[in-house]
mmCIF file of the N, C-alpha and C atoms, coordinates in Angstrom:
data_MODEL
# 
_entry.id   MODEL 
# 
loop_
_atom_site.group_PDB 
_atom_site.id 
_atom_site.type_symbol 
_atom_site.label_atom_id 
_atom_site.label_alt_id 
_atom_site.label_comp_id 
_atom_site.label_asym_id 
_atom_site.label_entity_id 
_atom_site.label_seq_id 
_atom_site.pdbx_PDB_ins_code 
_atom_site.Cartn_x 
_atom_site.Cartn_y 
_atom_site.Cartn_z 
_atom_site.occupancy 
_atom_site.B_iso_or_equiv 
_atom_site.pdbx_formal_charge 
_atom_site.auth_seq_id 
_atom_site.auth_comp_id 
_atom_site.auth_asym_id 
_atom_site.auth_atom_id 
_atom_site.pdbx_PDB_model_num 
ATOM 1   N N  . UNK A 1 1  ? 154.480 119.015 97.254  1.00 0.00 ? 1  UNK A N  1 
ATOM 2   C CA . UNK A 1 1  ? 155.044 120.341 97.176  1.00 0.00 ? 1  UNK A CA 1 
ATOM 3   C C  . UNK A 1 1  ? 156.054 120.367 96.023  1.00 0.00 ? 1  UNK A C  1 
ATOM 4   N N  . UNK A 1 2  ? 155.840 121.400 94.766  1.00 0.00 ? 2  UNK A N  1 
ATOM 5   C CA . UNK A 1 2  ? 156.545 121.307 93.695  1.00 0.00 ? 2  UNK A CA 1 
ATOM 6   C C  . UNK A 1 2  ? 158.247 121.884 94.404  1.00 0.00 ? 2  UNK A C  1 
ATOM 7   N N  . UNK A 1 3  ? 159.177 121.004 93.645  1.00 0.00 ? 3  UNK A N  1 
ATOM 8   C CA . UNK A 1 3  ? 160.770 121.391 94.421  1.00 0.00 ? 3  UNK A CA 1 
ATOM 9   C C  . UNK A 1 3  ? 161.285 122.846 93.657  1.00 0.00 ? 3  UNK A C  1 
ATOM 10  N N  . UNK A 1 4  ? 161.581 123.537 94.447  1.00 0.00 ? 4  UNK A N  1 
ATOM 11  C CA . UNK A 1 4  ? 162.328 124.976 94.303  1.00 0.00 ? 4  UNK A CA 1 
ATOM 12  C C  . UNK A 1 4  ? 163.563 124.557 93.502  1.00 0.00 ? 4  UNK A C  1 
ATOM 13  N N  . UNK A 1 5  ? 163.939 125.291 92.236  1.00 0.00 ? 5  UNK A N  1 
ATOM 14  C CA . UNK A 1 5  ? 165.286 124.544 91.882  1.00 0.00 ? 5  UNK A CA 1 
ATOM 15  C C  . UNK A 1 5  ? 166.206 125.870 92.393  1.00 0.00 ? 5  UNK A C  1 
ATOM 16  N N  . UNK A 1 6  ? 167.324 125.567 92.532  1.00 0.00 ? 6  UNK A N  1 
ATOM 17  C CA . UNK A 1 6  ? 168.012 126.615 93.133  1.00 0.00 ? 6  UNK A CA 1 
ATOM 18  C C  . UNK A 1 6  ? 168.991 127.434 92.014  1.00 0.00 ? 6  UNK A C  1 
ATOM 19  N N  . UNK A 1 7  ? 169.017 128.709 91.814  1.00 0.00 ? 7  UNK A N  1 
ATOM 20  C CA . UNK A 1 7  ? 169.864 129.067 90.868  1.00 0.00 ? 7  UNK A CA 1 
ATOM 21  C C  . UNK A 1 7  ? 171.343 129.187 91.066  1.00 0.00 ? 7  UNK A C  1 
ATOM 22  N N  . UNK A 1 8  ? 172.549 129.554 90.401  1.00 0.00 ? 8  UNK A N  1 
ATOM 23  C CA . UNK A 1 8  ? 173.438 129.203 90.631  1.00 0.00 ? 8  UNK A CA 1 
ATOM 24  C C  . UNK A 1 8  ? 173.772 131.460 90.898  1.00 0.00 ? 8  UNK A C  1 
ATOM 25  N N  . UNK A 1 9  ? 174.536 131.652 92.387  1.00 0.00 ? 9  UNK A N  1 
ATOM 26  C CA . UNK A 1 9  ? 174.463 132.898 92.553  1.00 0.00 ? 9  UNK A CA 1 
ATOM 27  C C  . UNK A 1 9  ? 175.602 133.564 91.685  1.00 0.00 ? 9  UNK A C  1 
ATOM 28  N N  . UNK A 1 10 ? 175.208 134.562 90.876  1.00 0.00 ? 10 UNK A N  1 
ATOM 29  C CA . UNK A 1 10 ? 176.032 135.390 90.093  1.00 0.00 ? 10 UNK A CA 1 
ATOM 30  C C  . UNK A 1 10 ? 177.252 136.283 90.542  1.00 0.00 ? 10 UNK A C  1 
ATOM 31  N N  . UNK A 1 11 ? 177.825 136.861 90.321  1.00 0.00 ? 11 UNK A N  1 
ATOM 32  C CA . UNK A 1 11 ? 178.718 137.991 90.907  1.00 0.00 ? 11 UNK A CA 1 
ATOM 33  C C  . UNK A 1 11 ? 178.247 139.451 90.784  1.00 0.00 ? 11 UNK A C  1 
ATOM 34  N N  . UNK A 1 12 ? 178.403 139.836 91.172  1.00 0.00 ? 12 UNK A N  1 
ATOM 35  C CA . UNK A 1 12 ? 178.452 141.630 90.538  1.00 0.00 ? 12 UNK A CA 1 
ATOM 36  C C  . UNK A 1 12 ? 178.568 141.722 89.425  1.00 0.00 ? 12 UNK A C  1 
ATOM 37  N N  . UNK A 1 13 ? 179.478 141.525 89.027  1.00 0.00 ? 13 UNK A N  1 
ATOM 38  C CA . UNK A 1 13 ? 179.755 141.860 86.988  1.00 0.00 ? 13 UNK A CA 1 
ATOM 39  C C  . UNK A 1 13 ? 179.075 141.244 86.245  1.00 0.00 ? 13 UNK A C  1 
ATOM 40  N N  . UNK A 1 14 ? 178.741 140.058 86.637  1.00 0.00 ? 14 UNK A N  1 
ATOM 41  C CA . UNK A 1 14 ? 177.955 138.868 85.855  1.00 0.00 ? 14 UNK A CA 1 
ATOM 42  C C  . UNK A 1 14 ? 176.722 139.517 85.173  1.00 0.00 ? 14 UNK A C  1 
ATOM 43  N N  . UNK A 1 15 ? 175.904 139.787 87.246  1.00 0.00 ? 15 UNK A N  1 
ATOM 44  C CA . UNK A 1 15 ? 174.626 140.603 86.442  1.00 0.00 ? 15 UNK A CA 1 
ATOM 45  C C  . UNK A 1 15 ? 174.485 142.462 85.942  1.00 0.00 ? 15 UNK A C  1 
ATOM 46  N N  . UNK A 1 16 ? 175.702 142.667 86.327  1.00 0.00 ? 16 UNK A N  1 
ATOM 47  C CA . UNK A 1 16 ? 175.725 143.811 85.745  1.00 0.00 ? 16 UNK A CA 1 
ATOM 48  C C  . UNK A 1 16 ? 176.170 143.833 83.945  1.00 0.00 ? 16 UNK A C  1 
ATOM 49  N N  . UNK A 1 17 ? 176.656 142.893 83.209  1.00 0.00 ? 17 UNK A N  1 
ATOM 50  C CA . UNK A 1 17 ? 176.544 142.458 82.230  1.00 0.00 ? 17 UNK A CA 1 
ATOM 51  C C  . UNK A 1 17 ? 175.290 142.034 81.787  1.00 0.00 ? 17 UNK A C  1 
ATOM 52  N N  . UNK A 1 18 ? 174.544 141.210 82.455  1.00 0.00 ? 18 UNK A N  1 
ATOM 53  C CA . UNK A 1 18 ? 172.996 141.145 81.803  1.00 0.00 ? 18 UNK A CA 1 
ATOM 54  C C  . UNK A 1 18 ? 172.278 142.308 81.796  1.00 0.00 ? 18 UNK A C  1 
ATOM 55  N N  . UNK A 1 19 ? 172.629 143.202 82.734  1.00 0.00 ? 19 UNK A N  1 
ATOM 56  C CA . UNK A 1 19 ? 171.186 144.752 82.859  1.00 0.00 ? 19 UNK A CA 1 
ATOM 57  C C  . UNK A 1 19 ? 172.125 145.467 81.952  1.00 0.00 ? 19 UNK A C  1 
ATOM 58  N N  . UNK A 1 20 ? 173.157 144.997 81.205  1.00 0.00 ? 20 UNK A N  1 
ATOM 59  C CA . UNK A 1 20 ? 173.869 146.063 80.216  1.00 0.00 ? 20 UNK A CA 1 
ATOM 60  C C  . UNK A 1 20 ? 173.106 145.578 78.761  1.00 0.00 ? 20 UNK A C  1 
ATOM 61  N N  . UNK A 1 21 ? 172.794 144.358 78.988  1.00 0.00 ? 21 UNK A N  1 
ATOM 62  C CA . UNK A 1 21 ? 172.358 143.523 77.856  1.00 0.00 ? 21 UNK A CA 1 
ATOM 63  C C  . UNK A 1 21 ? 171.169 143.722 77.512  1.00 0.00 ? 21 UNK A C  1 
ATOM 64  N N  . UNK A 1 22 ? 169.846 144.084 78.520  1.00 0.00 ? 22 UNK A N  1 
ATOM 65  C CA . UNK A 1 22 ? 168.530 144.078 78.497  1.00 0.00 ? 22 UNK A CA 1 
ATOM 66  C C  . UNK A 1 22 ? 168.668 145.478 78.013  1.00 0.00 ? 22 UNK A C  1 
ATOM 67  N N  . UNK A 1 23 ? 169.224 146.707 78.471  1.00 0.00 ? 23 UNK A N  1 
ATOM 68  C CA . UNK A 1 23 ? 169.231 147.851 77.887  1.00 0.00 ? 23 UNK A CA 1 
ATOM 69  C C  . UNK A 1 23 ? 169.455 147.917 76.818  1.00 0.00 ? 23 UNK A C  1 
ATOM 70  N N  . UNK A 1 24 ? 170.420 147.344 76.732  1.00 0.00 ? 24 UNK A N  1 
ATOM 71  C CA . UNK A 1 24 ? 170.883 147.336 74.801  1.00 0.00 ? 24 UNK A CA 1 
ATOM 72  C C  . UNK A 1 24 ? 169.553 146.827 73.878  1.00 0.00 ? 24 UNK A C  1 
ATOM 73  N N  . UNK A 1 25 ? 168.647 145.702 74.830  1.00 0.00 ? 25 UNK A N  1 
ATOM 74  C CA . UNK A 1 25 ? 168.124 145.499 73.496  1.00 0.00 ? 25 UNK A CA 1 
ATOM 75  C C  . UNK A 1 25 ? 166.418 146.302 73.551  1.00 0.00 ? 25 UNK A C  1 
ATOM 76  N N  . UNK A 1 26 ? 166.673 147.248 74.943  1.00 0.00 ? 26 UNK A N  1 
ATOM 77  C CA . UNK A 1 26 ? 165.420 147.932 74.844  1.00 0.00 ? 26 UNK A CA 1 
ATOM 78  C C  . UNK A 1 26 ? 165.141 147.813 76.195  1.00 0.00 ? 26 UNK A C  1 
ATOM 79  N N  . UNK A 1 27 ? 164.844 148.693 76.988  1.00 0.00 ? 27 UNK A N  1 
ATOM 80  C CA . UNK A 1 27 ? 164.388 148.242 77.952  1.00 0.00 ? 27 UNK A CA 1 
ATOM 81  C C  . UNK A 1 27 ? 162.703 148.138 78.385  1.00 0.00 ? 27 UNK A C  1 
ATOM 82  N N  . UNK A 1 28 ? 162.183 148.847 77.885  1.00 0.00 ? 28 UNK A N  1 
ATOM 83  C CA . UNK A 1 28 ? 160.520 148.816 78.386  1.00 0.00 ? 28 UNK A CA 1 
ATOM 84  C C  . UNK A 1 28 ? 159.812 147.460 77.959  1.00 0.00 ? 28 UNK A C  1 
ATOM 85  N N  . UNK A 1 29 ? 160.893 146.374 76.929  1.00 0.00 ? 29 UNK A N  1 
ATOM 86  C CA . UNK A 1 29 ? 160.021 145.411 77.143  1.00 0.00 ? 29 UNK A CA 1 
ATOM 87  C C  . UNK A 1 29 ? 160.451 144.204 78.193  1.00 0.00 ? 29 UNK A C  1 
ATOM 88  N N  . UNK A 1 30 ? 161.272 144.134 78.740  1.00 0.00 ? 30 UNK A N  1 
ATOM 89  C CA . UNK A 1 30 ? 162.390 143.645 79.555  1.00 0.00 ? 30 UNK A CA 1 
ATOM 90  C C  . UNK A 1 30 ? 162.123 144.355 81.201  1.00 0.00 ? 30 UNK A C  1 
ATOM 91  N N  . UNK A 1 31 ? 161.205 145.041 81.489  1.00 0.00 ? 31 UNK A N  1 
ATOM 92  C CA . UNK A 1 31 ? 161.700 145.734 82.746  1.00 0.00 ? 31 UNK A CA 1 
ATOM 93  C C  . UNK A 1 31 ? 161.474 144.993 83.943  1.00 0.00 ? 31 UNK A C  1 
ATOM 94  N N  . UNK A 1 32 ? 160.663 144.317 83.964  1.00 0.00 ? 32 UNK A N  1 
ATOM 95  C CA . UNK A 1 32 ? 160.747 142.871 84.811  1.00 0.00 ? 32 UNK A CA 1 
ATOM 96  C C  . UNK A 1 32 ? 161.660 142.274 85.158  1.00 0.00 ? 32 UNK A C  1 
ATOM 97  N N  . UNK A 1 33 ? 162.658 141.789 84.164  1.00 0.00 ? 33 UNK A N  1 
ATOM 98  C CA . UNK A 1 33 ? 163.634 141.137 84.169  1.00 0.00 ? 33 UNK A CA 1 
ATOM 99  C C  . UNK A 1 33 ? 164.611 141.967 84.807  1.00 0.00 ? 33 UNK A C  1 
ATOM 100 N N  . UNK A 1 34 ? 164.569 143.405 84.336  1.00 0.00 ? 34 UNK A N  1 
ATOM 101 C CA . UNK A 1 34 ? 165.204 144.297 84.421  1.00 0.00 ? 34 UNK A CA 1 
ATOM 102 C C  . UNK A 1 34 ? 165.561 145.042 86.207  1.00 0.00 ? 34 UNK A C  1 
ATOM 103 N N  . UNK A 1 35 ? 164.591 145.171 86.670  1.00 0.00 ? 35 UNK A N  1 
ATOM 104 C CA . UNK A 1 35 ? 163.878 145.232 88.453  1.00 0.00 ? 35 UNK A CA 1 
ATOM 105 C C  . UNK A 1 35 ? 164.473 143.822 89.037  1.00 0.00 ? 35 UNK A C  1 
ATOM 106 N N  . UNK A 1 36 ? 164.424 142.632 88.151  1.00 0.00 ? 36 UNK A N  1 
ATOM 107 C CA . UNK A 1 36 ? 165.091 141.464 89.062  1.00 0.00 ? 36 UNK A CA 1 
ATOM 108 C C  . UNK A 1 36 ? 166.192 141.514 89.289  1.00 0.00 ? 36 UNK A C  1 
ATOM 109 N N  . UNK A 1 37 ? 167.314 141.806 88.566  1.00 0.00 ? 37 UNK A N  1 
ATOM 110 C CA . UNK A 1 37 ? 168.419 141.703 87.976  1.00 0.00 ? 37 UNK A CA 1 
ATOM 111 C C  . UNK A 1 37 ? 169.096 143.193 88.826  1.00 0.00 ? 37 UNK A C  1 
ATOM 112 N N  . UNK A 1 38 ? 168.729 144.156 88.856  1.00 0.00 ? 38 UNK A N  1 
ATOM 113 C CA . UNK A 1 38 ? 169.024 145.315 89.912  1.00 0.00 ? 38 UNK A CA 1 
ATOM 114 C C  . UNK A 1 38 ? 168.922 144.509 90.989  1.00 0.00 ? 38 UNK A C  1 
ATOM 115 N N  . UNK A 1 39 ? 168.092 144.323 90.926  1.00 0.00 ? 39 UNK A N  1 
ATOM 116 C CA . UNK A 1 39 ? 167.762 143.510 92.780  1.00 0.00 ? 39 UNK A CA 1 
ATOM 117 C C  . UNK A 1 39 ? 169.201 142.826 93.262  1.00 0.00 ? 39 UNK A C  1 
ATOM 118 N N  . UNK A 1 40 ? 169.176 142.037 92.519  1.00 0.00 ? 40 UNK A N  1 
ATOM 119 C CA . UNK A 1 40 ? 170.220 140.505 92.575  1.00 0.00 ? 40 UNK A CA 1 
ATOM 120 C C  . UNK A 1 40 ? 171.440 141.327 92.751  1.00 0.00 ? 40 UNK A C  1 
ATOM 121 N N  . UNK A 1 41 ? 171.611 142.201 91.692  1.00 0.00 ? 41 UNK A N  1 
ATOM 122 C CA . UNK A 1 41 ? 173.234 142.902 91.261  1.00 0.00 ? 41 UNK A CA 1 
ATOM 123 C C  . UNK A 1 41 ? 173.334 143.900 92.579  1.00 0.00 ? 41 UNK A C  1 
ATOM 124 N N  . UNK A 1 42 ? 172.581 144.650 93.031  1.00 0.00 ? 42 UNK A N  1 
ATOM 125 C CA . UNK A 1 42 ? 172.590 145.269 94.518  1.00 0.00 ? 42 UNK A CA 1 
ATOM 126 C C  . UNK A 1 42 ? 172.999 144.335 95.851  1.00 0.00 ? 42 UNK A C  1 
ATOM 127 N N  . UNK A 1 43 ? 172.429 142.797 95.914  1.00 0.00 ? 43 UNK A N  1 
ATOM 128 C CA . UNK A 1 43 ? 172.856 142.077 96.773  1.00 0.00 ? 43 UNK A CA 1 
ATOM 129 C C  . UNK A 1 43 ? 173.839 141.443 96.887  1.00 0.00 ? 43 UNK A C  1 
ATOM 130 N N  . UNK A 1 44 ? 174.482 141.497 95.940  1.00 0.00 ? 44 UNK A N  1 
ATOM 131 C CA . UNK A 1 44 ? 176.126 140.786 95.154  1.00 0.00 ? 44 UNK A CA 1 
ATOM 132 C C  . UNK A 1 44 ? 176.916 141.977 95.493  1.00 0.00 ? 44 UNK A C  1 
ATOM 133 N N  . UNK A 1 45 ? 176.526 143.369 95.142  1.00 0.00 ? 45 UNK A N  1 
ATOM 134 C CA . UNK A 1 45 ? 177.715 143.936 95.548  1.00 0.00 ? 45 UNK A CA 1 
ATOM 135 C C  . UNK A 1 45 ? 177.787 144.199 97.267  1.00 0.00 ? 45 UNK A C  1 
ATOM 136 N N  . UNK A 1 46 ? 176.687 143.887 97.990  1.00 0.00 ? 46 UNK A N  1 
ATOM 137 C CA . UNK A 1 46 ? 176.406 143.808 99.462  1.00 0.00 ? 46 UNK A CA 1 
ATOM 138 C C  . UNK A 1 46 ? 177.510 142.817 100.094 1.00 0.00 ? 46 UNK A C  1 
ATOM 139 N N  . UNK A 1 47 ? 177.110 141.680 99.252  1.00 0.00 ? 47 UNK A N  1 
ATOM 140 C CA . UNK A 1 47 ? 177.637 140.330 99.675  1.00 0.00 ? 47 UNK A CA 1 
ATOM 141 C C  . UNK A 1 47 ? 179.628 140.726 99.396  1.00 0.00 ? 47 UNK A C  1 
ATOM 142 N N  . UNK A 1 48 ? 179.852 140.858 97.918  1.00 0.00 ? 48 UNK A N  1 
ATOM 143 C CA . UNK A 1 48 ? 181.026 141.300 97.837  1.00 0.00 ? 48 UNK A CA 1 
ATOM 144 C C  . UNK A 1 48 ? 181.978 142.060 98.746  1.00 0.00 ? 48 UNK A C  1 
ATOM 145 N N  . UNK A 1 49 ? 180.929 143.307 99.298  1.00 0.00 ? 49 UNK A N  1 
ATOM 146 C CA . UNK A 1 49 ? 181.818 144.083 99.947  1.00 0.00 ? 49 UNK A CA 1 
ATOM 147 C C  . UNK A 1 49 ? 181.648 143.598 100.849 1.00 0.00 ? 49 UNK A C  1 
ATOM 148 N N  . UNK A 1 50 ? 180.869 142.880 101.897 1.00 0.00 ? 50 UNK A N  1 
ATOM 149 C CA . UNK A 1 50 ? 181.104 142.374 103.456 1.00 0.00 ? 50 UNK A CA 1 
ATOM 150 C C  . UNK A 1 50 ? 182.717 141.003 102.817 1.00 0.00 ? 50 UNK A C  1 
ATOM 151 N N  . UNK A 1 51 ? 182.449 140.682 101.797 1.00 0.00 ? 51 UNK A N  1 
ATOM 152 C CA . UNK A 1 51 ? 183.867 139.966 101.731 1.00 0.00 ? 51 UNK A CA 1 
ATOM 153 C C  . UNK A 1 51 ? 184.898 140.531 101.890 1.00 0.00 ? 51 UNK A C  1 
ATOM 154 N N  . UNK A 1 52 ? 185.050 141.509 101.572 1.00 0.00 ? 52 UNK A N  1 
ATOM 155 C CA . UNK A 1 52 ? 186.175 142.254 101.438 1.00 0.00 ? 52 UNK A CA 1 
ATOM 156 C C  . UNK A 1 52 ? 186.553 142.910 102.421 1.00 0.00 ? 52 UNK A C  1 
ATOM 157 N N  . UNK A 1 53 ? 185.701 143.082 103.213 1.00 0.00 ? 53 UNK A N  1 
ATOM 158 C CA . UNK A 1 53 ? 185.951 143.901 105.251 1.00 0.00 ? 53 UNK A CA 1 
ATOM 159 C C  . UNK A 1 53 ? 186.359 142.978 105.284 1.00 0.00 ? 53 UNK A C  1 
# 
């Protein structure tokens, strides 16, 4: 079974700095990346705010 490497989890700003970045450089060729990166940045600010209750 090939090993899963694990990524290191971002913050809110982190990836909201990268989907600022993919726009800048265009988005229709990037939108993949682009759909991941919403994803991630939606669950960070989930995660964030249950920190903060």
């Amino acid at each position: 079974m090939p090993e899963t490497i694990e990524m290191p989890r971002l913050t809110a700003a982190e990836l909201n700095e990268q989907i600022r970045v993919l726009v800048r450089r265009g988005l229709p060729a990037a939108a993949e990346e682009y759909q991941r990166l919403v994803v991630a940045w939606a669950e960070a600010m989930r995660a964030e705010q249950a920190l903060a209750a």
